[in-house]
Backbone as JSON, one array per atom type, in Angstrom:
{
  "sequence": "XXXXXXXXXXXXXXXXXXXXXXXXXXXXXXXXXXXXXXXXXXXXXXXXXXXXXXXXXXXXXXXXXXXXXXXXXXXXXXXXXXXXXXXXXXXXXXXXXXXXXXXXXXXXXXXXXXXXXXXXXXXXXXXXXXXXXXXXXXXXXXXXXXXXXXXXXXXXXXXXXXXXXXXXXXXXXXXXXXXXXXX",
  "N": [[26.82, -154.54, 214.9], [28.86, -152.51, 214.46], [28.4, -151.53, 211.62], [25.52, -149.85, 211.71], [23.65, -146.95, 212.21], [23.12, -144.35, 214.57], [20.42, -142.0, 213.85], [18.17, -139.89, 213.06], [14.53, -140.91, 212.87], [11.35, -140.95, 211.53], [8.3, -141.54, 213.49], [4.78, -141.98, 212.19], [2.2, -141.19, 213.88], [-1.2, -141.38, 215.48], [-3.34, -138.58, 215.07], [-3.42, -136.37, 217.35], [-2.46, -138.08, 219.16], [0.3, -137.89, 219.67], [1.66, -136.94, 221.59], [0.76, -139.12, 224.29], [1.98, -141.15, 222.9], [4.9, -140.27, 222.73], [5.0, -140.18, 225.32], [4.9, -142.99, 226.34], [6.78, -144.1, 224.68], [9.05, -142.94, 226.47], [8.85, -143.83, 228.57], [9.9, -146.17, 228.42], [12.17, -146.38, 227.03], [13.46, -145.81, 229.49], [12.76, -147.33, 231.57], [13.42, -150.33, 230.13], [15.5, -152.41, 228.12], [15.4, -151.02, 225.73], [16.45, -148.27, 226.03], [19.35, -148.71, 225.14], [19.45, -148.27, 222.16], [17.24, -146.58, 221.55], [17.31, -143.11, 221.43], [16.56, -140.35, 221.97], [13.09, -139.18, 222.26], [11.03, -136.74, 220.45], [8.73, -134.2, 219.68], [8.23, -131.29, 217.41], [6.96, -128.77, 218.56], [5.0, -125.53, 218.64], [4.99, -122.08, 219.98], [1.89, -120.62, 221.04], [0.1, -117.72, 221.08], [-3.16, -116.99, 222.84], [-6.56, -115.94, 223.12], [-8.49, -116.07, 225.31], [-11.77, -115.49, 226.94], [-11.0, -112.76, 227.35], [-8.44, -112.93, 228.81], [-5.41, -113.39, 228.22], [-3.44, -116.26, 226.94], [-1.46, -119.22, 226.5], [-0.38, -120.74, 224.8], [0.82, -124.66, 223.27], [0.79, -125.93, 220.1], [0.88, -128.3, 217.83], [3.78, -128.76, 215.73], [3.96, -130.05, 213.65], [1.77, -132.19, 213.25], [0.2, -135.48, 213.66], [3.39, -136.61, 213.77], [5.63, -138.3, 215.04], [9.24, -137.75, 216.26], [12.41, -139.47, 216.48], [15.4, -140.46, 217.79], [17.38, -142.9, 217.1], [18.96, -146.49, 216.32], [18.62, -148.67, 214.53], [18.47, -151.46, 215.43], [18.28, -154.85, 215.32], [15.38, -156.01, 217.23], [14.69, -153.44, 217.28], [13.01, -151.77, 215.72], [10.73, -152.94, 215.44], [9.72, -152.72, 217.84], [9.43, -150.55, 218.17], [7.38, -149.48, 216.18], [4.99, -150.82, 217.27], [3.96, -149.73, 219.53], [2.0, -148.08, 221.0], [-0.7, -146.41, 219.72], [0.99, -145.83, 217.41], [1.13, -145.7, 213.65], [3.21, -146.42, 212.0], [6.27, -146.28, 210.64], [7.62, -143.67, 208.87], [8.49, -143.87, 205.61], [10.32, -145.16, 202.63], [9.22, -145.27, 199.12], [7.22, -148.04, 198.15], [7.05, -151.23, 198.6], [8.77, -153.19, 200.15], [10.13, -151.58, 201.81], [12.5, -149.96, 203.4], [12.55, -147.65, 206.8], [13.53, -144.53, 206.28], [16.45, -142.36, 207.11], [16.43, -139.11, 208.17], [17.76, -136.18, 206.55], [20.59, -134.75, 207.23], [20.41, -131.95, 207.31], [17.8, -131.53, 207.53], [17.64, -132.53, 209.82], [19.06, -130.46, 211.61], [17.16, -128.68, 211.25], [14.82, -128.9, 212.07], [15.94, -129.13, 215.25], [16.59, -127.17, 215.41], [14.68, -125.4, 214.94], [13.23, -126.55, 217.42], [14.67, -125.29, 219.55], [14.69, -122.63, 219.1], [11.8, -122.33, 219.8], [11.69, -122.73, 222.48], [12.55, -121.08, 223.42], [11.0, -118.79, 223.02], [8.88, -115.95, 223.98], [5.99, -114.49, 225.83], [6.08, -112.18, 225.06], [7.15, -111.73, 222.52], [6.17, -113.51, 220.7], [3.98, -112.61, 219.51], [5.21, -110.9, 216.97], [4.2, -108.77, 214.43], [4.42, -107.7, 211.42], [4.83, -104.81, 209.19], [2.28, -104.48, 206.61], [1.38, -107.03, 206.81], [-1.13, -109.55, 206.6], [-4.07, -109.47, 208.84], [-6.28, -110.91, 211.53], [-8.75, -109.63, 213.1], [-9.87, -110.97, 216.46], [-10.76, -110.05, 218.72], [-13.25, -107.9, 220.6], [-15.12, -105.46, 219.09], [-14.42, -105.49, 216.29], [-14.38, -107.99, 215.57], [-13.65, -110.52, 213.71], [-13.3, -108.91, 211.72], [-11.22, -108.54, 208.6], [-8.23, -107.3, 207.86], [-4.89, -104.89, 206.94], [-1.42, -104.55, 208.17], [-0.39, -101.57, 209.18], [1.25, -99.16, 210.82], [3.89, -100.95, 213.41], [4.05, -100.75, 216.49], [6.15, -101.69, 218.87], [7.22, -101.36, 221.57], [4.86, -100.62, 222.92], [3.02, -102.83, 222.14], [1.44, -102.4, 220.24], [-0.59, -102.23, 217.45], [-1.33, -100.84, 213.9], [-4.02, -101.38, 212.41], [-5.4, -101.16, 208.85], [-8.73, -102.14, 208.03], [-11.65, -102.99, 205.81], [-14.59, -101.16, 206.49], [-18.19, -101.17, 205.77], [-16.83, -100.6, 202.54], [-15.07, -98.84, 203.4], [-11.77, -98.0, 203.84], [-10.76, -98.19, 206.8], [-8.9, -96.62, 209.77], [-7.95, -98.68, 212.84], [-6.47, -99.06, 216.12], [-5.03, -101.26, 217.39], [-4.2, -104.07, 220.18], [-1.85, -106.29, 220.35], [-2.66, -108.58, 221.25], [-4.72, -108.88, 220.16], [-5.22, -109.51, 217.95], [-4.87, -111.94, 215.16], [-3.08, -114.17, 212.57], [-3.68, -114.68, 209.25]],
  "CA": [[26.33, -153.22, 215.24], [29.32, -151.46, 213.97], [27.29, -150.62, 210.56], [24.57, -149.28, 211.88], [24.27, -146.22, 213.34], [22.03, -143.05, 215.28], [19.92, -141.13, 212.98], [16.8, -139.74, 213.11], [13.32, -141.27, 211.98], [9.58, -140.17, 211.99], [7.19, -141.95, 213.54], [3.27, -141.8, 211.69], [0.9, -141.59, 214.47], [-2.52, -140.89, 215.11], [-3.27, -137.46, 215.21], [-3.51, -135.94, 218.48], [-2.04, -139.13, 220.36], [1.74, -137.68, 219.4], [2.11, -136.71, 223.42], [0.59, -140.13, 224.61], [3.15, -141.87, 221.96], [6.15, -139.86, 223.49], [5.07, -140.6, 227.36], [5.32, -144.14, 226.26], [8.66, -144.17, 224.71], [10.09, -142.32, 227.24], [9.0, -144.65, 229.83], [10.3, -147.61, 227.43], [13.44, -146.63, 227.25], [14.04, -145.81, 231.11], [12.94, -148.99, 232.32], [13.98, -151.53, 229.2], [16.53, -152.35, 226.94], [14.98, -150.05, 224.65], [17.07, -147.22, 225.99], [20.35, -148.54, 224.62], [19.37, -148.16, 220.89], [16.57, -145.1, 221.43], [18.31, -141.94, 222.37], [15.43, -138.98, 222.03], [11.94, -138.3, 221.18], [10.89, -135.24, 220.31], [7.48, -133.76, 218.9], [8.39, -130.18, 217.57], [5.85, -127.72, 218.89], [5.05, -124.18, 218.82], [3.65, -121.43, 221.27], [0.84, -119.78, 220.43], [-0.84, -116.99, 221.8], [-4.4, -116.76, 221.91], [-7.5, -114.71, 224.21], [-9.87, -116.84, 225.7], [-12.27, -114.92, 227.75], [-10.27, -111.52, 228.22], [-7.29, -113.4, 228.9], [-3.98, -114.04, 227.37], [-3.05, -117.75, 226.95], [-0.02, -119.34, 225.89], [-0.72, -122.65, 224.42], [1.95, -125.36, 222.55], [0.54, -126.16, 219.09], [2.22, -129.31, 217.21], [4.18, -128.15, 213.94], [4.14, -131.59, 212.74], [0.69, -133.11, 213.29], [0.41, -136.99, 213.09], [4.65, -137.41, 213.63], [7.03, -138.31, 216.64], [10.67, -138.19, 215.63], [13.24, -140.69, 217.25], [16.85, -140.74, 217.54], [17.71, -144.35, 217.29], [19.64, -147.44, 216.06], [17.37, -149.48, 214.69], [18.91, -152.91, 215.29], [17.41, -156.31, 216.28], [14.12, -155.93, 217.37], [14.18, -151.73, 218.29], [12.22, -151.2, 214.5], [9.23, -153.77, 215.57], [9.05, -152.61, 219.19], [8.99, -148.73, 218.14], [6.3, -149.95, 215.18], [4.11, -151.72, 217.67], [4.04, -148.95, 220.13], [0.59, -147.74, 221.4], [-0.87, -144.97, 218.84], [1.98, -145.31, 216.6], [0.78, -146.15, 213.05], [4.02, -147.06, 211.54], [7.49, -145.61, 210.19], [7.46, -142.96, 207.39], [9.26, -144.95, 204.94], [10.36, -144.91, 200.88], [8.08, -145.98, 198.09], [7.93, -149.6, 197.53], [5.85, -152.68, 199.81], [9.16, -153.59, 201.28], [10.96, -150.23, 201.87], [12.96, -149.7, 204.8], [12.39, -146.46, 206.99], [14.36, -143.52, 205.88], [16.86, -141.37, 208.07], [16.34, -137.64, 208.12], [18.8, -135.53, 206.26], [21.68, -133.85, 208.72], [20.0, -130.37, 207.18], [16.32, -131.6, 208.49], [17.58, -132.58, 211.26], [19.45, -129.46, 212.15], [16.27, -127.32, 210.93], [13.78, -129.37, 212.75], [16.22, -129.05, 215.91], [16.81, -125.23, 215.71], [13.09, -124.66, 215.76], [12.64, -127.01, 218.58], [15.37, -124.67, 220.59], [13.95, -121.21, 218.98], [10.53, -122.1, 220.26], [11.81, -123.01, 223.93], [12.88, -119.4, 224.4], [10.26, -118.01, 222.76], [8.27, -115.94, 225.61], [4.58, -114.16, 225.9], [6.15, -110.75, 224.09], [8.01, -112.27, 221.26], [5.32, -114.53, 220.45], [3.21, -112.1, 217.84], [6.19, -109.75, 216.54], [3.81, -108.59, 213.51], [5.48, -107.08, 210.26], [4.01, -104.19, 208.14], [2.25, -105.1, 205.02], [0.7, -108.32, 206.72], [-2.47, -109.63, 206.8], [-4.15, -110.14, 210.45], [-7.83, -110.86, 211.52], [-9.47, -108.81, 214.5], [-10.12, -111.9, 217.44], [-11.44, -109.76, 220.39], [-13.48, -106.49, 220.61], [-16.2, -104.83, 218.61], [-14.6, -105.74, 215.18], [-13.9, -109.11, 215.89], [-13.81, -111.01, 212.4], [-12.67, -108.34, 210.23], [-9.64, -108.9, 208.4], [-7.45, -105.81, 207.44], [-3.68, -105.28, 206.82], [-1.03, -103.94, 209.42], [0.2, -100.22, 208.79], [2.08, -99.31, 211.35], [3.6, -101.35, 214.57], [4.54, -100.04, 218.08], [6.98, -103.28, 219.43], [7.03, -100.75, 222.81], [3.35, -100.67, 223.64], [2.21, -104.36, 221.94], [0.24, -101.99, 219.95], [-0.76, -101.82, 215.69], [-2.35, -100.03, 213.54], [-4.3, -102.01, 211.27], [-6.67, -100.7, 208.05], [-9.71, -102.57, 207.94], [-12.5, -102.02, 205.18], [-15.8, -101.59, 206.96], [-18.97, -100.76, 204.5], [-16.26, -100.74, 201.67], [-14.14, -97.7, 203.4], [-10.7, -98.38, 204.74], [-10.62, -97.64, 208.59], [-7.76, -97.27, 210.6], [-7.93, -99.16, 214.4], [-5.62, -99.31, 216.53], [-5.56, -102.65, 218.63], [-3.21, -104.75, 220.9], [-1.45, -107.72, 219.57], [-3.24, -110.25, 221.67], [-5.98, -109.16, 219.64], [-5.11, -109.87, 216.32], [-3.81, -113.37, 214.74], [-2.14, -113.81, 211.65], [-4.47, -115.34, 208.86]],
  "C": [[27.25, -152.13, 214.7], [29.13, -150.9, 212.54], [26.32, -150.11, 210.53], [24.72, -148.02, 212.57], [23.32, -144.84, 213.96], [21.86, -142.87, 214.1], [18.28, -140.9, 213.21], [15.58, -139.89, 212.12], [12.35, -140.77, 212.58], [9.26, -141.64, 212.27], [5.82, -141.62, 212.9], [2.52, -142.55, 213.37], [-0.26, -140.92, 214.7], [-3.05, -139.37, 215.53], [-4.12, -137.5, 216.67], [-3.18, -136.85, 219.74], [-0.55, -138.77, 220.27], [2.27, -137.75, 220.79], [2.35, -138.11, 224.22], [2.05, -141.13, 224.17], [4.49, -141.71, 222.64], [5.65, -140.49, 224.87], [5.71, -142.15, 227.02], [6.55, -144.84, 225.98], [9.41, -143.69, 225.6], [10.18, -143.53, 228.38], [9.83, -146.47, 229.41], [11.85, -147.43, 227.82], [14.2, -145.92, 228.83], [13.72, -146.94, 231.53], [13.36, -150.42, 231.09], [15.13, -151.39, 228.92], [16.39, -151.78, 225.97], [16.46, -148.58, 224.77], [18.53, -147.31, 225.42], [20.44, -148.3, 222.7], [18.18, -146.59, 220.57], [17.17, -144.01, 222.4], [17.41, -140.68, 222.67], [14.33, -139.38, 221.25], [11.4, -137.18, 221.14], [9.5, -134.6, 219.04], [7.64, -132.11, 218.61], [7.34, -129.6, 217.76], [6.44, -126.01, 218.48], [4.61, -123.27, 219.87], [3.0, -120.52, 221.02], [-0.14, -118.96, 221.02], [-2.3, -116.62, 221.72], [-5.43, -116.19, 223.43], [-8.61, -115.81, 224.13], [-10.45, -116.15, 227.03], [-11.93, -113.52, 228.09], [-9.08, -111.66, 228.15], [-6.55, -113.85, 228.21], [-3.66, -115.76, 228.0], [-2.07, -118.45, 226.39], [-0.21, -121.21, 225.81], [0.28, -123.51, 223.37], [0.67, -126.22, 221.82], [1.72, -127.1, 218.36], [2.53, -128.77, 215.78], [3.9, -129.06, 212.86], [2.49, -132.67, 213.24], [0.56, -134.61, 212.8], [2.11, -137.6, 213.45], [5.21, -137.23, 215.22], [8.58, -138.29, 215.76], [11.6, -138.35, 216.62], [14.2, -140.86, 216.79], [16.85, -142.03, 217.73], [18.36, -144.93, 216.33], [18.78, -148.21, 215.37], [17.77, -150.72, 214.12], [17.86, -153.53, 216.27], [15.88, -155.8, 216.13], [13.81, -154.2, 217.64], [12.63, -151.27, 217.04], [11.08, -151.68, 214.86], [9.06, -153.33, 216.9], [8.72, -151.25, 218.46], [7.36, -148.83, 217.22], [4.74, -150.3, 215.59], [3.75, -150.78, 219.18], [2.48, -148.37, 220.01], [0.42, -146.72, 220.43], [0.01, -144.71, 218.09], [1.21, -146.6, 215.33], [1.81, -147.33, 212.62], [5.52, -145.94, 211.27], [7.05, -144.75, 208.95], [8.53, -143.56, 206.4], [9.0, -144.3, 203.44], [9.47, -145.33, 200.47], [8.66, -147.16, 198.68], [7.11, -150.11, 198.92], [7.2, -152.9, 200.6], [10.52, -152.73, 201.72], [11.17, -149.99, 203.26], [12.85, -148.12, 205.37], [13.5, -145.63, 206.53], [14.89, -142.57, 206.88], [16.51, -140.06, 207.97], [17.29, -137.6, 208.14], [19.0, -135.12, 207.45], [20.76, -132.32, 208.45], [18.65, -130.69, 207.75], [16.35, -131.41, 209.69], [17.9, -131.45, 212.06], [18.26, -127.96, 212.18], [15.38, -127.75, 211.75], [14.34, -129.06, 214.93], [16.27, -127.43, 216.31], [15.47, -124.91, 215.88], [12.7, -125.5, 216.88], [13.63, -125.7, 219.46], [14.6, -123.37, 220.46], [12.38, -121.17, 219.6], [10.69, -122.69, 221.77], [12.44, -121.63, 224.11], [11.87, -118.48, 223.72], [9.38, -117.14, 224.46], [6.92, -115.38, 225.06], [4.99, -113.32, 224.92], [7.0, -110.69, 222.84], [7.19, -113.05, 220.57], [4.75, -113.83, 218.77], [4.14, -111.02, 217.62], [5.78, -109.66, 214.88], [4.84, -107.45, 212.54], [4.43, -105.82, 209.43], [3.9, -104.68, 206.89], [1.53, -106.91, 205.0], [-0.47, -108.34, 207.29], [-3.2, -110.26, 208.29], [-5.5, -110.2, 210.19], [-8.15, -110.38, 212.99], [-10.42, -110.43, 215.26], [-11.1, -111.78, 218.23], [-11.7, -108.24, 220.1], [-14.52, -106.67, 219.57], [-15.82, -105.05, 216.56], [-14.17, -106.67, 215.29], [-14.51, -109.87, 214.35], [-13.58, -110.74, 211.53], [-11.29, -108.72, 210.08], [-8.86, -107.75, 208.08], [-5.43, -105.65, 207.75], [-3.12, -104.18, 207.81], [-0.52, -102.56, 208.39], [1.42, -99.51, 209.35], [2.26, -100.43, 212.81], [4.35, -101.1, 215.76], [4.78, -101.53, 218.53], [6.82, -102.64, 221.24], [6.14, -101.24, 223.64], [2.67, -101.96, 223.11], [1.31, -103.64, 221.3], [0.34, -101.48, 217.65], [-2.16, -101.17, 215.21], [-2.68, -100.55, 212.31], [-5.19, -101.46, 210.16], [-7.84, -101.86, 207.59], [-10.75, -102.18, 206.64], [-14.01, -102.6, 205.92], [-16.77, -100.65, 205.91], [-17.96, -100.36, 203.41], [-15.36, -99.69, 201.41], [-12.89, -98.97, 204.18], [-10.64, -97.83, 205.79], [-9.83, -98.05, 209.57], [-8.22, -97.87, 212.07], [-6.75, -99.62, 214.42], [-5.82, -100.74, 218.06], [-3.75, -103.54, 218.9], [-2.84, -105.92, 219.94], [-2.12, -108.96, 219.91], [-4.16, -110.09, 220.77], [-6.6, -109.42, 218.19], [-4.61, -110.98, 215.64], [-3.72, -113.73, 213.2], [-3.28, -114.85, 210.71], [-3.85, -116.38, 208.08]]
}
């Protein structure tokens, strides 16, 4: 064991079972012998604000669709239990038929980790911090579908001022942030 050693690998699994996948490892390695060779899993997410009905909603969107990624060892048997794992396809691995999985670079790992932390303090009013000069689409309200670029934006009041072209003029509105999402 002393040549082997932590590093982090992807899991490939089936899209939209990533959650399921994690419950299962987690519970693996608290009650097995799993837990001395798996140290974390971790599905990076995002949080995403969005208006359903009127209402503001704050929903966690996966960054990585299809992957789990797993600190581990992967001696003895840990590679064929993690492999064989409910909703997990397989390892993301090199070319080649008999190509062993591949660690994630220290810089992945540290980039994939910093946005897991930056999106655990994200909050409701940090969420859409729009930029002038970018392109949004109208969600909610009476022009709901147009697309039109930001002009100015009030961080104060949650409030921009986007130009729209309706019949083939440009027209300023001014609308909230919930009500605009980034195309």
């Amino acid at each position: 064991m002393a040549d082997e050693k932590r590093a982090w690998y992807v899991l490939r699994a089936i899209s939209g079972k990533e959650a399921k996948v994690k419950e299962v490892l987690d519970a693996q390695i608290r009650n097995t012998d799993l837990g001395k060779y798996v140290f974390q899993v971790l599905i990076p997410t995002e949080k995403v604000l969005t208006v359903r009905g009127g209402k503001k909603v704050v929903k966690e969107k996966n960054l990585y669709s299809g992957y789990v990624f797993v600190e581990a060892i992967l001696h003895g048997e840990v590679m064929y239990e993690l492999r064989n794992t409910t909703n997990v396809i397989d390892f993301l691995r090199g070319k080649g038929k008999d190509a062993k999985p591949e660690p994630l670079r220290q810089s992945e790992v540290q980039r994939m980790l910093g946005m897991a932390d930056d999106m655990a303090e994200v909050t409701v009013d940090s969420i859409n911090d729009y930029l002038v000069g970018e392109t949004v689409k109208v969600i909610f309200g009476a022009f709901s579908g147009f697309t039109g670029e930001i002009e100015e934006v009030d961080r104060d009041k949650k409030k921009l001022k986007v130009m729209v072209k309706i019949f083939g003029r440009k027209t300023p509105l001014e609308l909230e942030n919930s009500q605009v999402e980034r195309v």
